[in-house]
N, C-alpha and C positions, 0 to 999 in steps of 0.2 A: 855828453853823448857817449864819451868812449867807457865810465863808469858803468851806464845802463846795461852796455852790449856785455858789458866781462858776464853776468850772471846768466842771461840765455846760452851763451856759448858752454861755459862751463857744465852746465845742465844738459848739455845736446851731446858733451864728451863725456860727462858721467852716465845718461843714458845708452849711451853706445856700448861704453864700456858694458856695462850692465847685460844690456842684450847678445854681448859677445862671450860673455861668461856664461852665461845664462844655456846659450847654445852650446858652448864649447862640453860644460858640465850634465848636461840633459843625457839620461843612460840608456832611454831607449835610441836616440841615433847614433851614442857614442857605439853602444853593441851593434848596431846593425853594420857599422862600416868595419867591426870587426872580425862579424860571423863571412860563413862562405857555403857555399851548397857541398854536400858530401853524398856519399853512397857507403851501402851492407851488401855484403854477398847474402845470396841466397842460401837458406838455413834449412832451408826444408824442400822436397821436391817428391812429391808422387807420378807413378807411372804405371801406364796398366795395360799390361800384354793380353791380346782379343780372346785368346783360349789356348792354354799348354797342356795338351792331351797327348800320351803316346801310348804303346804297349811295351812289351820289355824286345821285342824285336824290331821295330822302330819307336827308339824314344823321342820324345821333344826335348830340347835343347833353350832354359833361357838364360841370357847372358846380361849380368850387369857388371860395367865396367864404370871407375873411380877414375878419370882422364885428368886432376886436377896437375897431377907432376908433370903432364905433357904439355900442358897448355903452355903458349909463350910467356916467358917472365915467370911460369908459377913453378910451388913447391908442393907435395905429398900433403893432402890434409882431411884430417881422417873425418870419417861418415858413418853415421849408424845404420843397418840394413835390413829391413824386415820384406815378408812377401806372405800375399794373405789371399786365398782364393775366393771371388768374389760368389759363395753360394750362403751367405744368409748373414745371421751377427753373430753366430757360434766356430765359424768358421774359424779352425785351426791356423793360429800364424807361425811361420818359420822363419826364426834369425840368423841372417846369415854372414859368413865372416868378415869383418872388415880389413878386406883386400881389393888390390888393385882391379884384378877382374874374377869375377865368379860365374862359371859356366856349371850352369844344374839342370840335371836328365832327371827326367818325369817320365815315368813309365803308368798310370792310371790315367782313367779319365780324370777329367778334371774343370774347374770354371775357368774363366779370365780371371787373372792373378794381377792384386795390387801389388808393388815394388813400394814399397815407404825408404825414403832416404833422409837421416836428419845429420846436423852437424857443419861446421865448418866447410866441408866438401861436398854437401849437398848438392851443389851448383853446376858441378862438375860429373853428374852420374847419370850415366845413360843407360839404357837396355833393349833388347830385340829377343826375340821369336826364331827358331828353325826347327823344320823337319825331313826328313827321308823317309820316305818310303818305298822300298825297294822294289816292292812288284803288288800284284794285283789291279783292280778295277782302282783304288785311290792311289797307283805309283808317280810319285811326283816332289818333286825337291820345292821345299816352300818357306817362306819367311816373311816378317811382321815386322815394323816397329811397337816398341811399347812407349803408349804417348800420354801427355797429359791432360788430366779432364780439360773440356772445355762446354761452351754455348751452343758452339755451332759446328757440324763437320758437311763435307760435299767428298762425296764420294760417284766416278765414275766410270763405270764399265759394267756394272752387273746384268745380268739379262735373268730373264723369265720362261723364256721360249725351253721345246725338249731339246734333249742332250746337253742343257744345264743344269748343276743342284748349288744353286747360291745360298749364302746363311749370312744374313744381315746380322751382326754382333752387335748389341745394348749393353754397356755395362757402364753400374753406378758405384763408384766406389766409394762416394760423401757417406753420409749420418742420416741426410735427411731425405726425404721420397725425393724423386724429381718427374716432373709431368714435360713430357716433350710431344713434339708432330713430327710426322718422317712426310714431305712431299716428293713426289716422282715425277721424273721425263722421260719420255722413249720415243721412238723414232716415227709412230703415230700419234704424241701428241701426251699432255697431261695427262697424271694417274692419281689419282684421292682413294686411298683406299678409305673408306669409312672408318676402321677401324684402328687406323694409324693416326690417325687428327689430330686424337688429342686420349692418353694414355700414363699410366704412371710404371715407375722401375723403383720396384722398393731400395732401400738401404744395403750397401756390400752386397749386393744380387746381379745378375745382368740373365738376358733374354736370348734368345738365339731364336732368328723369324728366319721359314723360308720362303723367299725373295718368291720365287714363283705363286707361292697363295696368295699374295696382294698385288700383282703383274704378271699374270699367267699372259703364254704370251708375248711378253715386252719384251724389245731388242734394244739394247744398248741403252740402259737405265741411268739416270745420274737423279741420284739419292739426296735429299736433304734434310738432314736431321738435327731439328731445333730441340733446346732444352730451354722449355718456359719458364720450367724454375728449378735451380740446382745446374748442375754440370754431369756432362757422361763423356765415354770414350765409344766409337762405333767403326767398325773395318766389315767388311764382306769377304767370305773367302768362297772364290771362283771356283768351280771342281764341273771340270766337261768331258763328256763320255759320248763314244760315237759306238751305238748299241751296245754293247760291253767291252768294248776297248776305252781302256782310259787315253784321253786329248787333251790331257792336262791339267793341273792344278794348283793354284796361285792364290796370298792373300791382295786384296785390293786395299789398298790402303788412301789416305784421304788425299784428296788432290785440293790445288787451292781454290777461293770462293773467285764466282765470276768474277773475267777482269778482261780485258782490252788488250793487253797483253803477257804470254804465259809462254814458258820453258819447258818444254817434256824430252829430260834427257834418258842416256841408257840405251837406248836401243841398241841391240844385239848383234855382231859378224852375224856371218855363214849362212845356209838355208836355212828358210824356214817364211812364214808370213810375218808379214809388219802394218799394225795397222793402228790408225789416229781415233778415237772418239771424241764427238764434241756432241756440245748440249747447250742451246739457249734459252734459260729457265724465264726469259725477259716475256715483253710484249712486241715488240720489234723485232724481224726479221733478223739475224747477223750475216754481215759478208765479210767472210774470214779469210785472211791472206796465209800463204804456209812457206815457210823458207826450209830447207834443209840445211845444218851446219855438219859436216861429216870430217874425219879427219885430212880428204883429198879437195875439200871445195864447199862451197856457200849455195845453192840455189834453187830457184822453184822446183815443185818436182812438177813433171811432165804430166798435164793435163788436171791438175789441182791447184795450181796457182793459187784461183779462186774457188772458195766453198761458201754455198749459202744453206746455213744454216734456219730452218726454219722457225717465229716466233713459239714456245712452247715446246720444241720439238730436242729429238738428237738424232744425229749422224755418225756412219762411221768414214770411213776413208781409208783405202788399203794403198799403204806408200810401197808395196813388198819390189814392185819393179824399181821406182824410185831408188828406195835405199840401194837399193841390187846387191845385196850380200853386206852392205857398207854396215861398219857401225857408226852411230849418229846422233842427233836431236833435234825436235820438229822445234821453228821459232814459229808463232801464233800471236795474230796480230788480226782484230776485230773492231769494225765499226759499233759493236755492241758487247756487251759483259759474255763472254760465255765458259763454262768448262770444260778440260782437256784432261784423258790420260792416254797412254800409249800401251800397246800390248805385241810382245815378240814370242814367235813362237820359234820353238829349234825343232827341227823339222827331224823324222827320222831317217836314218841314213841308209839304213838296208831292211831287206826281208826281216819281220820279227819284229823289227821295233818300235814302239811309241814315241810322239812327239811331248814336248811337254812347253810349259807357255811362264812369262812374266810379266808383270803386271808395272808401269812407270807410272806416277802421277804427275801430274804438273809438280815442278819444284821448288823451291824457294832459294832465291840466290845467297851466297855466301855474306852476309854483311857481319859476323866473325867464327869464333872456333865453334864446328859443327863437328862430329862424329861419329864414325861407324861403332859399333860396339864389339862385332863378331865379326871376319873376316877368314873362315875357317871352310874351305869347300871341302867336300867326301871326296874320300881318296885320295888326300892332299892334290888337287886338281887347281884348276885355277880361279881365279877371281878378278879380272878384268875389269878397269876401273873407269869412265868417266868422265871426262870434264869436258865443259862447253863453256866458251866465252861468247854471244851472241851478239856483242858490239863493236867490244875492243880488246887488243892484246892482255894480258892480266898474265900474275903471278900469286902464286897459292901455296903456301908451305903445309906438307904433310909430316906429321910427327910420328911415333910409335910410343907406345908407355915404356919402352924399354931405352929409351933417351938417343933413339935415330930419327932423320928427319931428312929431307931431300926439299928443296924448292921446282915447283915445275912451273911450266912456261906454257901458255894459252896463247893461240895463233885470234886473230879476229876474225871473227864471224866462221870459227872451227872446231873440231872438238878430237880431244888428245885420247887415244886409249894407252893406258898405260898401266901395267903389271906392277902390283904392289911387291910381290916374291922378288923377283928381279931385282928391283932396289934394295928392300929387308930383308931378304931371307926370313925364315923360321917366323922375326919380329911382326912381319905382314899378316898373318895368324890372328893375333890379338886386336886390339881396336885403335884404329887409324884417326886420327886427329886434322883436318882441316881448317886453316887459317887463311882467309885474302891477305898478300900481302904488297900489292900495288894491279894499276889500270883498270879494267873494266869489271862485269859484272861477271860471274860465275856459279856455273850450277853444275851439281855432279851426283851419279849416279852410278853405284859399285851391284856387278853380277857375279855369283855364285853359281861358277861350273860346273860337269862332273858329266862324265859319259859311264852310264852306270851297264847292264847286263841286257837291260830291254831299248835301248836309245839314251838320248844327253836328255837331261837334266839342270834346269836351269831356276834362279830368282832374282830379285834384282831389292835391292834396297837404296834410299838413300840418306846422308848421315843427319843426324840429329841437331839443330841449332842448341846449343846451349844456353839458358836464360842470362841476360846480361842483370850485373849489377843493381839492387833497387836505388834508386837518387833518390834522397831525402833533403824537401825543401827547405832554404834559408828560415832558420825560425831569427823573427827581430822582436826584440823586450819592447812591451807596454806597460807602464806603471799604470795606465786607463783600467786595467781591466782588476785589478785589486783595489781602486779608490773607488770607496761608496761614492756615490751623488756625483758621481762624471759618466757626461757622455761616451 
């Protein structure tokens, strides 16, 4: 008996063995417990400013700034620059230097301008839009982001009605055609223009539509502009006139897509009107709650608690007594999807002068380094900056490319105005770099001062999220996929 057993055991230990080599040797698991998930900086980055038009007596102003040295932990790292007007595929490109920030005045007309950045630093290059105009029937301080193509954009505040001239901006800055629909809301109800449905934008080209011939009429518009195939970039710029005085002029830039809850920071000190638009592009009714966060307190404003928004419809809402001169941010909080932008006007102050207006979208919270690109008001004037925590206390480090930096402190459910000059000097000028760096959530939004000869002058921007890192998945080795005759 004890003879028989020695050979199955033996065989159950030399099998073993076998099996343990067998595993231990096998090189697709040996690699896979060796690999690990990584990431690439982003190498390339386009961006496309709506239209950089000036004359030589008010030029446009566009600015692209290389933020890569500012960024926490980062070093200087260079970028290629080109900028290409979006009117046709003959279109003259211009390269431009590879530096920290480059500030260029365009004195012609001119289309929406591609911004091309490649290189190492690509990841790190932002750009914006400014202009002045000093007087006449278009007097008005105004300013854009330059953004990335994308599918989808929502855009709200345009109107249709007299005493405004809106120009709905299309630009494709791809290769290939793109065929998009633009659908509209207003404050009686859906608008299908026929001839927006469905539409192509050729190649490096873009369109300029005014908003009034497909919404004649329409108050408080919120714009949706799909791209069915391809990518574009699309902003409105607002310009209101009360019989021949000019009442302001602003670009609108895109707010975010329906959501249940939304941030519209920025709103402006001192006199002037302050007021909310909302739009539920849904089927359902919205009942929408409003909080105020301002730098002295947290709370509803008086007699708007609640807004219902109707299915299909938009609303405005005027917080002007609310704020009461305050500067501030609406929190928006809805039983249904809807979208928000905010609009402050700076009021004139004596005989003779014009008011002028800016435009706030909903914003998107800090989740890392975002930035201003231009921080430069006429007149060296001011630039008044921002911040809203709508939950909880939070802290945010602000950098400069000139390697200054300040940490500020967010109160809960409050919102900090605070003067870049004042801390940077000179440095505050250039583009300002934003990083969360602990508690709650944060959104911010910098205005562009200046009390010019006919009344103040105002814009409002907010800073640019920077594309994070691409993650590139765990690749694991299969010898499967080179052996003929296996599954």
């Amino acid at each position: 008996m004890i003879r028989a057993l020695r050979w199955p055991a033996l065989a159950v230990v030399l099998l073993a063995a076998l099996i343990a080599g067998a595993t231990i040797t096998r090189p697709d698991v040996a690699s896979s417990r060796a690999l690990r998930s990584s990431s690439r900086p982003v190498t390339t980055t386009d961006l496309v400013c709506p239209n950089v038009s000036g004359t030589a007596g008010s030029p446009s102003t566009y600015t692209v700034a290389n933020v890569s040295a500012a960024l926490p932990g980062g070093r200087a790292r260079h970028v290629r620059l080109r900028s290409t007007p979006l009117s046709g595929a003959k279109a003259k490109t211009t390269t431009l230097p590879s530096r920290a920030v480059n500030r260029v005045q365009v004195t012609t007309t001119t289309a929406p301008l591609l911004i091309e950045a490649d290189g190492p630093g690509a990841g790190a290059v932002v750009a914006d839009q400014s202009r002045l105009i000093a007087g006449g029937v278009l007097r008005s301080l105004f300013s854009a982001p330059c953004l990335e193509p994308a599918t989808d954009w929502w855009i709200t505040g345009a109107d249709g009605r007299v005493g405004f001239s809106d120009t709905l901006v299309l630009a494709n800055p791809g290769t290939t055609v793109t065929n998009l629909t633009v659908s509209i809301w207003a404050a009686k109800g859906p608008i299908q223009p026929p001839k927006l449905q469905s539409f192509s934008l050729e190649p490096k080209s873009a369109q300029l539509l005014n908003v009034a011939s497909y919404a004649p009429d329409g108050a408080f518009l919120t714009l949706h502009v799909h791209a069915n195939s391809g990518r574009l970039v699309s902003e409105v710029l607002d310009r209101r006139v009360s019989g021949i005085t000019p009442a302001g002029l602003d670009w609108i830039p895109p707010t975010q897509p329906p959501a249940t809850d939304l941030v519209v920071p920025g709103y402006i000190g001192g006199p002037g009107a302050r007021h909310l638009v909302l739009a539920d592009p849904g089927e359902q009714d919205a009942t929408v709650t409003l909080r105020l966060a301002t730098p002295s307190g947290n709370f509803a404003p008086a007699g708007h608690q609640t807004v219902v928004v109707r299915a299909g419809h938009a609303a405005d809402v005027d917080l002007t007594s609310s704020l009461a001169s305050s500067p501030g941010a609406v929190l928006v909080h809805s039983d249904q999807p809807v979208t928000a932008a905010g609009v402050s006007s700076a009021a004139a102050l004596s005989a003779g002068d014009h008011p002028d207006i800016q435009w706030q979208p909903a914003a998107v919270r800090l989740t890392g380094p975002a930035v201003l690109p231009d921080n430069t008001p006429p007149f060296d004037r001011n630039a008044p900056t921002y911040l809203t925590a709508p939950d909880a206390a939070a802290k945010v480090r602000v950098a400069t490319t000139t390697g200054q930096s300040r940490v500020l402190s967010i109160r809960a459910g409050r919102t900090l105005a605070w003067d870049p000059k004042t801390a940077f000097g000179p440095a505050a000028r250039g583009p300002l770099v934003f990083t969360p760096v602990s508690g709650g959530s944060v959104y911010v939004a910098r205005t562009l001062f200046a009390y010019g000869l006919h009344g103040p002058l105002v814009t409002s921007e907010q800073p640019a999220k920077l594309p994070a890192e691409i993650s590139l998945p765990v690749a694991v080795r299969d010898d499967r996929v080179a052996a003929p005759g296996t599954d």
